[in-house]
C-alpha positions as CSV (number, residue, x, y, z in Angstrom):
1,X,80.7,74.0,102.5
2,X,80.9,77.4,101.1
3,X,83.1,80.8,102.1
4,X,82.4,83.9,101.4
5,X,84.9,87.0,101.3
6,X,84.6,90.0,103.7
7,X,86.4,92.9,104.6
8,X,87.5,94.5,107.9
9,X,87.2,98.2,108.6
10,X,91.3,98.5,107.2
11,X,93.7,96.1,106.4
12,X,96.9,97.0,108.9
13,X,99.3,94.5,107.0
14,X,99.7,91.7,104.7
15,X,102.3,90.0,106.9
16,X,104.4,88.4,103.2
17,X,108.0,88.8,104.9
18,X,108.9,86.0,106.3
19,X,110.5,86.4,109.8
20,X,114.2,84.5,108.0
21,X,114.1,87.5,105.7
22,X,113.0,90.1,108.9
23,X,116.0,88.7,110.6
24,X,118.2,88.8,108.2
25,X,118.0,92.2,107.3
26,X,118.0,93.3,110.4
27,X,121.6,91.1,111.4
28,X,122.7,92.3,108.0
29,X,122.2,96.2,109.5
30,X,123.8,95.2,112.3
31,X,121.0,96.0,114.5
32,X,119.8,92.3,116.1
33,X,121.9,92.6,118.9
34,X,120.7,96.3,119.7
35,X,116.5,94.6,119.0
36,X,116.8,91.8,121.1
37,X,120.4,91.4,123.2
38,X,121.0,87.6,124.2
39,X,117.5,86.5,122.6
40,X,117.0,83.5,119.9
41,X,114.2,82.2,118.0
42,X,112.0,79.4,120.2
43,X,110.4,76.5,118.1
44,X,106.3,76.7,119.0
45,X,104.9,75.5,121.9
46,X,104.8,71.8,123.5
47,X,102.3,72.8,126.0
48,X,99.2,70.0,126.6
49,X,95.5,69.8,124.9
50,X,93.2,67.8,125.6
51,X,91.4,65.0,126.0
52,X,94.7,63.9,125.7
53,X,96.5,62.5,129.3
54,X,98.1,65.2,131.2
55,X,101.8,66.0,130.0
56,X,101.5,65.1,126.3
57,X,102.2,67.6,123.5
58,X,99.5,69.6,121.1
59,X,99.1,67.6,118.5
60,X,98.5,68.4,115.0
61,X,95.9,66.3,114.8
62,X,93.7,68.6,116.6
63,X,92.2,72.5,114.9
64,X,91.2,74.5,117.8
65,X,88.6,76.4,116.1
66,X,85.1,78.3,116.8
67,X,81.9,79.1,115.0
68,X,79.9,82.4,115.6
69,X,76.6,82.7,114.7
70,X,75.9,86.4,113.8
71,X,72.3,85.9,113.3
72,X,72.1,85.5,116.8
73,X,74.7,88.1,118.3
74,X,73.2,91.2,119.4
75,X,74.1,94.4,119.0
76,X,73.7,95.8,122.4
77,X,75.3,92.5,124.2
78,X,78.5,92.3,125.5
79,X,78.4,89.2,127.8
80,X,81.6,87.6,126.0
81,X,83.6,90.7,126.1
82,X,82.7,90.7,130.0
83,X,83.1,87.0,130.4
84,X,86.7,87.3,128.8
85,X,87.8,90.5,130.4
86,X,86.8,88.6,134.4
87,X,88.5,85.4,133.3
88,X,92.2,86.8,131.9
89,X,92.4,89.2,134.4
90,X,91.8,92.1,132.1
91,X,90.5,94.6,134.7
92,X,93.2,97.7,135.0
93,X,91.7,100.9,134.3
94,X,93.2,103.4,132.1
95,X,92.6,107.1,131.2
96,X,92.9,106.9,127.4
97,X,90.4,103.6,126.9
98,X,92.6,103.3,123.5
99,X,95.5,102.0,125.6
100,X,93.5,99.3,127.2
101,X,93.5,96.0,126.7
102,X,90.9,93.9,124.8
103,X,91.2,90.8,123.6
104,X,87.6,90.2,122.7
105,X,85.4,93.4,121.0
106,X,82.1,93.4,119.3
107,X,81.9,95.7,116.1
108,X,79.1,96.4,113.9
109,X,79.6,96.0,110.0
110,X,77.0,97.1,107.0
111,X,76.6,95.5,103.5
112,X,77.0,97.9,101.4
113,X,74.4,96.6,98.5
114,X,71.6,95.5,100.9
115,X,71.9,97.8,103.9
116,X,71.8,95.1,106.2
117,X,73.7,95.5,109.4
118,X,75.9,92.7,111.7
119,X,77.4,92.2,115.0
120,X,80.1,90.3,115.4
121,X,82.5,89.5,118.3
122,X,85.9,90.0,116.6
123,X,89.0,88.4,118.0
124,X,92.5,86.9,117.1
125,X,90.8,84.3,114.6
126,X,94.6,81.9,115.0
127,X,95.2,81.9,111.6
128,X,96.7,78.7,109.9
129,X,99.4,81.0,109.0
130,X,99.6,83.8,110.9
131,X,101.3,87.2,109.7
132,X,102.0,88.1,113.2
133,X,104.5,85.0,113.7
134,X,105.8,85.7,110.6
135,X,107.5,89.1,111.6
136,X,107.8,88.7,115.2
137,X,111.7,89.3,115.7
138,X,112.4,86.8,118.6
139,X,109.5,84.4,118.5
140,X,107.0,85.3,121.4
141,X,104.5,85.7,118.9
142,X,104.3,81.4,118.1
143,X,101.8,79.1,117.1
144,X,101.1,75.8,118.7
145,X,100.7,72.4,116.9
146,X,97.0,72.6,117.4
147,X,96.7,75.7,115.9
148,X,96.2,78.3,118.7
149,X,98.3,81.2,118.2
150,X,100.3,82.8,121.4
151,X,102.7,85.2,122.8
152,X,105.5,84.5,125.0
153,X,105.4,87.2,127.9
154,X,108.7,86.2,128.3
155,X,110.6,86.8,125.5
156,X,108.2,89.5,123.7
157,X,110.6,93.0,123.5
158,X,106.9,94.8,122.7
159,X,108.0,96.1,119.5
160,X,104.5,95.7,118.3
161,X,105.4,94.5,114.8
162,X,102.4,91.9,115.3
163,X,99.9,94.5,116.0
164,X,100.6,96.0,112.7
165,X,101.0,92.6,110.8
166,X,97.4,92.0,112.2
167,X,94.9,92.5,109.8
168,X,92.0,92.3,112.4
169,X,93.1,94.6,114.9
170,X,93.0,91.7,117.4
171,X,96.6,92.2,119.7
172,X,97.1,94.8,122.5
173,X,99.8,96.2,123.7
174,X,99.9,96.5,127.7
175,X,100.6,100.3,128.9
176,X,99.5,100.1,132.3
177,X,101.2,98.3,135.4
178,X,98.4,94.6,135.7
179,X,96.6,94.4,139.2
180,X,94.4,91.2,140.7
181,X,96.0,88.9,137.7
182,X,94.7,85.6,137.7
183,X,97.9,83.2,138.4
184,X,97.3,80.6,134.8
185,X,96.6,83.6,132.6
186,X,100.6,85.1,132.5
187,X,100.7,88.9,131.3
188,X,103.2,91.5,131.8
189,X,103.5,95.4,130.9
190,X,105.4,96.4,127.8
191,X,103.7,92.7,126.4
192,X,101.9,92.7,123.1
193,X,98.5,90.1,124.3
194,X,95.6,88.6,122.8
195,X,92.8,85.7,122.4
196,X,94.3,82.6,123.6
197,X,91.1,80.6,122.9
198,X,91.6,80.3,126.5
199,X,94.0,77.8,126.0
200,X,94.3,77.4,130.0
201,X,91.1,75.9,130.2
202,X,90.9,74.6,126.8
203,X,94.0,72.3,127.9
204,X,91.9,71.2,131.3
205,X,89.3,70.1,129.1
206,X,86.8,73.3,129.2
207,X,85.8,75.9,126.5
208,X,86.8,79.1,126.3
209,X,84.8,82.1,129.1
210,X,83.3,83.8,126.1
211,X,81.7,80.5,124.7
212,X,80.7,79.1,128.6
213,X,78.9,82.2,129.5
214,X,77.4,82.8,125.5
215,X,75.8,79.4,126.1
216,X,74.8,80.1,129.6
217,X,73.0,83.2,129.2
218,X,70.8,81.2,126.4
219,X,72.3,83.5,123.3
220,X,73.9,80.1,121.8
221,X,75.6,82.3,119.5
222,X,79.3,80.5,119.7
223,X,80.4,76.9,119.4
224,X,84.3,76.4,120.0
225,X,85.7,72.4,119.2
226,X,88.1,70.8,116.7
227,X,87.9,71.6,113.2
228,X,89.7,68.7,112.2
229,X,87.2,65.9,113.7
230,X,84.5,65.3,110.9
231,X,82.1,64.4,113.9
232,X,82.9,67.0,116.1
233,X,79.7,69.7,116.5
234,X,81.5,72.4,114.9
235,X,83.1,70.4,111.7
236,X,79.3,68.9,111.3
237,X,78.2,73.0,111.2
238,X,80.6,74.4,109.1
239,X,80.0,71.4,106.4
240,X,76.4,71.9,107.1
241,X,75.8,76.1,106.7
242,X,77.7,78.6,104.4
243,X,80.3,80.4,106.5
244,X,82.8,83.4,106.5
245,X,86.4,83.5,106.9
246,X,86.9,87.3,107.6
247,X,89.8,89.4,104.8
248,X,89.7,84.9,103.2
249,X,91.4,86.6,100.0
250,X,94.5,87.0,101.9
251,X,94.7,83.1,102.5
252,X,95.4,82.8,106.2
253,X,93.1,80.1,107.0
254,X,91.3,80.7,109.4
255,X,90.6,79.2,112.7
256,X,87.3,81.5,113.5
257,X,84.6,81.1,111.6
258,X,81.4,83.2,110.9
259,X,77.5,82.1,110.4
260,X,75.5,84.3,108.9
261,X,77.5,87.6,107.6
């Protein structure tokens, strides 16, 4: 299998400083308690994947991971954005659209030497090691064991250090107050959100909304499964056809994977 490098539209963040160092500066300035009163760091996740029984832990022996094939994403489609939006609940309607939600866009990028043009569905790709986690100040921004990377509604204080450690633009932060919500997809206003992978299907044993309906509507352009099973479909892929970590010079292995760019 071979890699090659690309970049996005702007790099927002390198994410180097580890949240021990974030912390301790800020306790050193006296200014933890002031950040986030009564709130401690949470180790990641426990929560269930399958096809393992119900009630037992991610394991690290699973890689959530997906494979997009560009060569056969259109431009003008938008049935994963859609299929994502209905599924999470991502419906409210806002005035400035740059203060809505998205956890799922499609942009278009151009080589520069050939002229050639791409579209890509771009999402939180759940890095390996994610800069977001690294400078979250109270640990709602986690990974689990499995690799999919997650916010804690619960204990995120919507600083929005993750949006700017995100090199791929790929978290929101929620403005507006959330209407018709469905009841397994937890969000809440002042939250920083993004791509779960759909982890509340993945854990039932499903794929994610945009890869369901992608396959449905014939377009076959994403394949989600574990990287870390040689004879899974996706592992066979990647080992078979030269692939694309997006920004791969700044070493976050990847989880989402791109065919074709």
């Amino acid at each position: 299998m071979s890699e090659h490098h690309i970049n996005t539209e702007k790099d927002s963040g390198n994410g180097g400083a580890s949240r021990r160092n974030f912390i301790g500066a800020v306790a050193a300035a006296g200014g933890l308690a002031a950040i986030a009163p009564g709130i401690h760091l949470v180790q990641v996740s426990q929560a269930n994947t399958p096809p393992r029984p119900a009630g037992e832990a991610a394991s690290k022996a699973v890689r959530w991971g997906m494979l997009i094939d560009t060569t056969k994403c259109a431009s003008g489609c938008t049935d994963c954005v859609k299929a994502c939006a209905t599924e999470n609940g991502i419906n409210e309607t806002v005035k400035d659209a740059r203060q809505g939600s998205q956890w799922i866009r499609k942009i278009d990028i151009k080589e520069v030497k050939t002229g050639r043009t791409h579209s890509l569905p771009m999402l939180c790709q759940h890095c390996a090691n994610p800069p977001c986690v690294d400078v979250c100040p109270t640990g709602a921004s986690m990974k689990r064991a499995d690799g999919i990377v997650l916010v804690d509604r619960h204990i995120c204080i919507g600083c929005r250090y993750c949006m700017m450690a995100c090199p791929y633009k790929a978290r929101s932060f929620v403005h507006q107050p959330l209407t018709e919500q469905n009841p397994e997809v937890p969000r809440g206003q002042g939250c920083v959100e993004s791509c779960t992978f759909c982890v509340h299907r993945v854990d039932k044993g499903q794929i994610p909304a945009c890869v369901e309906t992608c396959t449905k509507e014939g377009h076959n352009a994403m394949l989600f499964g574990d990287l870390n099973d040689p004879n899974s479909e996706i592992s066979r892929r990647v080992a078979q056809v030269t692939t694309t970590q997006v920004r791969a010079d700044l070493k976050l292995d990847l989880g989402v994977r791109y065919q074709g760019i």
